[in-house]
C-alpha positions in Angstrom: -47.2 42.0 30.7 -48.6 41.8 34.3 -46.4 43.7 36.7 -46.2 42.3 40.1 -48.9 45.0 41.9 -51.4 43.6 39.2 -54.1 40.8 40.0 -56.1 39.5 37.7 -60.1 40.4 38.0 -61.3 36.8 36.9 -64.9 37.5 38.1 -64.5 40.9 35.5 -63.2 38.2 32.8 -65.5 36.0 33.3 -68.5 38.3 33.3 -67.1 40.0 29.9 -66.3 36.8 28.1 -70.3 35.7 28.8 -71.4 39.3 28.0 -69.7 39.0 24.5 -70.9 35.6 23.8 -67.3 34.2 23.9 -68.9 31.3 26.2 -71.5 30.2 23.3 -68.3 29.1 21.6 -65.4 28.2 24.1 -65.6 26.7 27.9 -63.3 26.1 30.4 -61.6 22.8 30.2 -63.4 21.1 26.8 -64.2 21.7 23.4 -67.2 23.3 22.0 -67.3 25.1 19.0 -63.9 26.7 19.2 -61.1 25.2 21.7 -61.0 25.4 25.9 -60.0 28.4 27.0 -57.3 25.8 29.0 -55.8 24.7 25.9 -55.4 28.2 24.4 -53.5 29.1 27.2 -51.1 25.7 26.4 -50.8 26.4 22.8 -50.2 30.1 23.8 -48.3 30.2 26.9 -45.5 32.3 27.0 -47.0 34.9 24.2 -47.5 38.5 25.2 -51.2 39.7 26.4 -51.3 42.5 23.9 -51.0 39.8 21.0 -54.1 37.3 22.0 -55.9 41.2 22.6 -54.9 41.8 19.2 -56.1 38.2 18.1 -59.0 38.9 19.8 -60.5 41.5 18.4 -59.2 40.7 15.0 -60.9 37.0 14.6 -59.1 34.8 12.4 -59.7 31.1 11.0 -57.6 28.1 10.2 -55.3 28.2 13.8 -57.8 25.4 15.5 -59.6 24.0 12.3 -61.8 25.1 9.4 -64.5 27.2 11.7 -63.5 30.5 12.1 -63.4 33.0 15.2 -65.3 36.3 14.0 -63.5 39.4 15.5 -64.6 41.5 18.3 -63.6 44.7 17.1 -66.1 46.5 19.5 -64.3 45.4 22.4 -62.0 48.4 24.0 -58.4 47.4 23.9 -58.5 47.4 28.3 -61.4 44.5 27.5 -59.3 42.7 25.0 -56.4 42.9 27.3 -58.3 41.5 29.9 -59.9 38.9 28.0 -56.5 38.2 26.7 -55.0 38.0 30.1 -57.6 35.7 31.9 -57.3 33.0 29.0 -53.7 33.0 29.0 -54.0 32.4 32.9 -56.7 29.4 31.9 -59.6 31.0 32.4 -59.2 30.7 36.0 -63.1 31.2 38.2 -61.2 33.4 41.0 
């Protein structure tokens, strides 16, 4: 979890989330391919960082409909944490 001394880099998120292409499928506040980022973090508030990383980089299909997520294995566990932690947050611009 996020100790106290830790901020999150949401400018760092951000920039890794478009670098990885996760904005071709999910946006802030609405729907596009896959779900907003905003209602990940309501369906997943409360669950540890290191499990969305994990869900992350793993993919998976079926938990927001029929089209899947495809993993992003090549992502370093510190970029899936962070990715992890700045949609759990609601993908917050600063």
């Amino acid at each position: 979890m996020v100790g106290p001394a830790h901020a999150l880099d949401a400018a760092a998120a951000k920039t890794l989330a478009q670098k990885n292409a996760c904005t071709g499928c999910h946006a802030t506040d609405k729907k596009l391919v896959g779900p907003a980022y905003k209602d990940v973090a309501a369906k997943y508030k409360g669950m540890k960082v290191e499990e969305l990383a994990a869900s992350i980089k793993k993919g998976g299909a079926g938990k927001w409909g029929p089209v899947p997520m495809p993993a992003q294995a090549g992502l370093s566990d510190n970029d899936a944490k962070l990715l992890a932690e700045w949609v759990l947050a609601g993908a917050p611009d600063k």
